[in-house]
C-alpha positions, -999 to +999 in steps of 0.1 A: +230-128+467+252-147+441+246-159+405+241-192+416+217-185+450+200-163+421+197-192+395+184-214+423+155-189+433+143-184+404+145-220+390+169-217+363+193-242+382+174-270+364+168-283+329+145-262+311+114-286+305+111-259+272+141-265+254+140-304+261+102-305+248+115-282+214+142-304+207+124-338+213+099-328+189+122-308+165+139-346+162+109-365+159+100-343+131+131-346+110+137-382+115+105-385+099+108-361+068+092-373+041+067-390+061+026-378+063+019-361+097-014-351+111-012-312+129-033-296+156-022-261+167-043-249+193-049-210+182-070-212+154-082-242+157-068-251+130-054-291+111-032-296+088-026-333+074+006-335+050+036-343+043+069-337+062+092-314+041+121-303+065+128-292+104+147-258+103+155-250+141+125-248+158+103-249+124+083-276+109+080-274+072+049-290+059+028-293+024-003-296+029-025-319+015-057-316+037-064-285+060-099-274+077-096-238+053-103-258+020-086-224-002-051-237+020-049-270+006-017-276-013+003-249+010+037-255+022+035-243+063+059-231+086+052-242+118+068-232+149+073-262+172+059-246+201+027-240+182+020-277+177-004-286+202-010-322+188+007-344+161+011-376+146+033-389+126+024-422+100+032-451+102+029-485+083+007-506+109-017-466+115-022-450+085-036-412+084-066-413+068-083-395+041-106-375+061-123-360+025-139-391+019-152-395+058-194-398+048-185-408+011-207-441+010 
């Protein structure tokens, strides 16, 4: 058996659906920096609602403003694209909003 016949079994003949996923949301990121974002990752649970500071490969740079650990408020993250299970990014017409008021009446 070849390289190629090789490649082909095993799948690798194709795009990697990976790589395309990383690097679609790796742009998205940084052709929002500055911009608020809303963050789910999936392992802890864990939020994080802030603002966009920089997309370093495959990292996301955020400062928090608002996570579900109150003592981690303020933080700049380093978040590692694949970790990101949901996001969202502001805009003008859907604004993020401040969930520490939710209940304030």
């Amino acid at each position: 058996m070849n390289k190629d016949e090789l490649g082909k079994d095993l799948g690798i003949d194709r795009a990697d659906i990976n790589a395309i996923r990383q690097r679609a949301v790796s742009e998205e990121f940084a052709e929002n920096k500055d911009k608020r974002a809303l963050i789910l990752l999936g392992q802890y649970p864990f939020l994080i609602i802030g603002r966009i500071k920089n997309v370093i490969s495959d990292y996301l740079l955020i400062k928090a403003e608002v996570t579900n650990v109150f003592e981690l408020d303020g933080e700049v993250f380093r978040v590692h694209i694949d970790d990101i299970e949901v996001f969202y990014i502001e805009n003008d017409d859907i604004p993020i909003p401040d969930i520490r008021k939710v209940g304030d009446y």
